[in-house]
Residue, then its C-alpha position, 0 to 999 in steps of 0.5 A: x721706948x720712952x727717952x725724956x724730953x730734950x730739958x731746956x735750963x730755965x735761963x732766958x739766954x738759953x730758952x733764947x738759943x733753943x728758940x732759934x735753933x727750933x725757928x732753924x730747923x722748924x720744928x715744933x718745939x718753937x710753940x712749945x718754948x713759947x707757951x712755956x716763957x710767956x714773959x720773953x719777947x721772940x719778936x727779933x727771931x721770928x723777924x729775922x726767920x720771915x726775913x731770912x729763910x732757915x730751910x736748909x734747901x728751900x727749893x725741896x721745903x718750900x716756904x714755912x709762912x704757916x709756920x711762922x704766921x702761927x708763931x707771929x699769932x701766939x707772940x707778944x708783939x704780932x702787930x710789930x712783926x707783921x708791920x716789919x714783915x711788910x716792910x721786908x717784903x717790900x724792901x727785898x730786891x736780892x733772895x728770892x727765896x725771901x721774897x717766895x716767903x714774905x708774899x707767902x706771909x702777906x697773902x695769908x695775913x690779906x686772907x685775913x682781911x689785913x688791907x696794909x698786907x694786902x696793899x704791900x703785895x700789890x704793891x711789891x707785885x707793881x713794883x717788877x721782879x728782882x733780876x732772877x725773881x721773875x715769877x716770883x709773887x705770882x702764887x700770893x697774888x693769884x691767890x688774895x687777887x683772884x682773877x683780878x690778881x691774874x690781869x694785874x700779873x699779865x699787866x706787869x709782864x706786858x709792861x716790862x722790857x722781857x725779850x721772851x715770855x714763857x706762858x708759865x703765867x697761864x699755867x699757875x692761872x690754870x692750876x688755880x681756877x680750875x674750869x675757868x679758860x684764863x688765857x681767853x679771858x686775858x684775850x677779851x681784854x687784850x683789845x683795849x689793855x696794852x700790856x696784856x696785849x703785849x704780855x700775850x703777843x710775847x707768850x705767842x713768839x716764845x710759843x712759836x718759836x718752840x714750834x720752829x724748833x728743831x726736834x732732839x734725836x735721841x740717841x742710846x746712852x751706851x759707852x759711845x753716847x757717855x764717850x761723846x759727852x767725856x770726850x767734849x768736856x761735859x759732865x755725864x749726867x747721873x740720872x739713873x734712868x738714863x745710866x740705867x741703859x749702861x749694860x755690863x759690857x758698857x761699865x767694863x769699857x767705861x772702868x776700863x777708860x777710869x784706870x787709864x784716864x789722867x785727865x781730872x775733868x774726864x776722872x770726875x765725869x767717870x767717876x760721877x757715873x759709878x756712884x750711880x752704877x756699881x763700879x765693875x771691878x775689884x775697887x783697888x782703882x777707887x781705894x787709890x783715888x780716894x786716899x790719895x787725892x786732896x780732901x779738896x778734890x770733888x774727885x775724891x768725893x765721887x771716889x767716896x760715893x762709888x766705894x759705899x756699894x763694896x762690902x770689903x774690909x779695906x772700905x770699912x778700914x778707910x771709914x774708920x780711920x777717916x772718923x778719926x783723922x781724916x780733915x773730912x770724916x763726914x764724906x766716908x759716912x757712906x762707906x758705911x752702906x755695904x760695910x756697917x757693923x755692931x757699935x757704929x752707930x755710936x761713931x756716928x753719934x760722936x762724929x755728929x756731936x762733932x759736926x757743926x757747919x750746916x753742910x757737913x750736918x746735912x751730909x752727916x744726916x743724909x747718910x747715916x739715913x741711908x746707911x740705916x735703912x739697911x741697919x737700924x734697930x733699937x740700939x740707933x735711936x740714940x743717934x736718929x733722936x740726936x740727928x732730929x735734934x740738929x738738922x735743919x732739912x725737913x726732908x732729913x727729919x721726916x726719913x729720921x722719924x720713919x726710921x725711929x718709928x719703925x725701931x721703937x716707935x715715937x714717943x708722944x712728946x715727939x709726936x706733939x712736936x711733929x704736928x707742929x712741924x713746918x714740913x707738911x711731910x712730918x706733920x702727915x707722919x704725925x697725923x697717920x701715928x695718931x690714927x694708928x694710935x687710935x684704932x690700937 
């Protein structure tokens, strides 16, 4: 296979737009389209990136310093964005997955040998967390500072007002200087350093109190335990290892109790359980649930997800109509696990041409990978190539691109815009394609 490069019409408001589209998703067309307009400034849109995160879960991605610092180097003013990024980090008091970044770009410019970044995050770090931002910074510092980033983070622990202290602190220093005791270099200098001392006299509380408290009986998680958590009006959690104990008789029990059940806290907390473990009876109650509830209704939602494992005309029938007329099309994308059939992936190319909100994208995305798994071949590359296109997750984009590789392979200007990815993921998959390149 080998479908052109996406063309980018040679007009600055458009060279523009597909420079902030890159910079959302992250991918490496960004360094392309600037190699290619020397002559356009993209100093505003890699400021606003440093600044405001694009991941779209940066909890999963992580931050993208790399990424960026390599953009800020080939740019026209790295000078001007840099001074601005100093600026930002020293002003963010609210995102914190901003800040994670804006330590992230300053401590690679102080590797450097950059002073003003390095005076920035020391004096970011000095200034206190933001409220929900505690640990925050501790990484950047660690790493420009050293050991000596270690006390100066035990000074400004010990200094605040926390009434608890977890000694996460400890555990990045231990990560980090491997072979190194940090937590008996913090104690010599305890005697004659108050706030360490009092860092490490709060570390020592919240220590035993964990000690003094009271071991959890763990009980089975059968129908009885998910009755107990239903019954007092909590969620069932929908970890697979524990739903995984649920035998038959359980799930029947637990079915049984879903058609009965009236209540819409207790419907959801059932249902949110069988879209983990197959609901064991015909999915009549489901198909009810699903098409007569509100498209608001996180019921419904759930009703969706627990119908993917039937393979039954009457689910692919809901699909299909919902891709045409249903408010929200994207949650019966699912429907299509059990239920995929020659020509959807050209209904899913249209309804992902037709997504624009980064959420439903993301949903979309999500699970036409899922779908695929089971489905794909050649005639879905049209559709994997357009889901790289507008999604902005790298976690997406990495399954995407194992899918396209294992139907068709990549094609070489995907792959150059893979090793410039700013998901270590994708650019791992770039780097094992070349090696299978090279040994033929």
């Amino acid at each position: 296979m080998n479908e052109p490069r996406p063309v980018v019409p040679d007009e600055p408001g458009a060279v523009h737009r597909a420079f902030r589209r890159a910079l959302r998703a992250g991918i490496g067309r960004a360094f392309r389209l600037q190699q290619e307009h020397p002559e356009l400034d993209f100093g505003l849109e890699l400021l606003r990136a440093c600044a405001r995160p694009q991941a779209y879960d940066p909890q999963v991605e992580g931050h993208r310093a790399e990424y960026l610092a390599r953009l800020i180097d080939a740019s026209r003013r790295p000078a001007w964005i840099r001074a601005r990024v100093r600026d930002a980090l020293l002003a963010e008091h609210e995102d914190c997955w901003a800040l994670d970044q804006l330590y992230a770009l300053a401590a690679i410019d102080a590797r450097r040998g950059d002073g003003a970044a390095r005076e920035a995050l020391l004096a970011r770090f000095r200034a206190g967390a933001s409220a929900g931002c505690g640990s925050w910074g501790i990484e950047a510092l660690l790493e420009v500072e050293g050991l000596a980033g270690l006390e100066l983070a035990a000074q400004v622990r010990g200094a605040a007002l926390a009434a608890d202290e977890d000694d996460s602190l400890l555990q990045q220093a231990r990560a980090r200087f491997a072979g190194v005791d940090v937590e008996a270099h913090l104690r010599a200098l305890a005697a004659s350093d108050e706030p360490i001392r009092a860092y490490l006299e709060r570390v020592d509380a919240h220590r035993e109190r964990l000690r003094e408290r009271p071991r959890r009986v763990e009980r089975p998680f059968d129908y009885a335990e998910v009755r107990r958590w239903i019954d007092r009006g909590r969620s069932v959690p929908g970890v697979q290892r524990l739903l995984e104990q649920l035998d038959e008789a359980d799930l029947a029990r637990l079915a049984d109790d879903l058609e009965r059940e009236s209540v819409p806290d207790r419907q959801r907390s059932l249902l949110r359980l069988f879209t983990v473990r197959r609901y064991p009876r015909d999915p009549a109650a489901l198909l009810r649930l699903a098409t007569s509830l509100d498209a608001r209704d996180e019921r419904r939602f759930f009703a969706l997800r627990a119908l993917r494992f039937f393979e039954d005309p009457r689910v692919r029938r809901l699909a299909l109509e919902a891709f045409e007329h249903d408010a929200r099309p994207e949650e019966h994308v699912i429907l299509l696990l059990s239920n995929y059939a020659p020509g959807d992936a050209e209904r899913l190319t249209e309804l992902l041409a037709r997504s624009r909100r980064p959420g439903v994208v993301h949903l979309v995305v999500t699970d036409l990978v899922e779908v695929l798994r089971g489905h794909a071949d050649e005639t879905c590359r049209a559709l994997l190539l357009q889901a790289y296109e507008v999604g902005s997750c790298g976690t997406c984009r990495r399954d995407v691109l194992e899918l396209l590789a294992n139907h068709g392979g990549l094609i070489d200007w995907l792959i150059e815009e893979m090793e410039d990815d700013s998901f270590e993921a994708v650019r791992e998959l770039a780097r094992s394609q070349r090696r299978s390149e090279a040994d033929g």
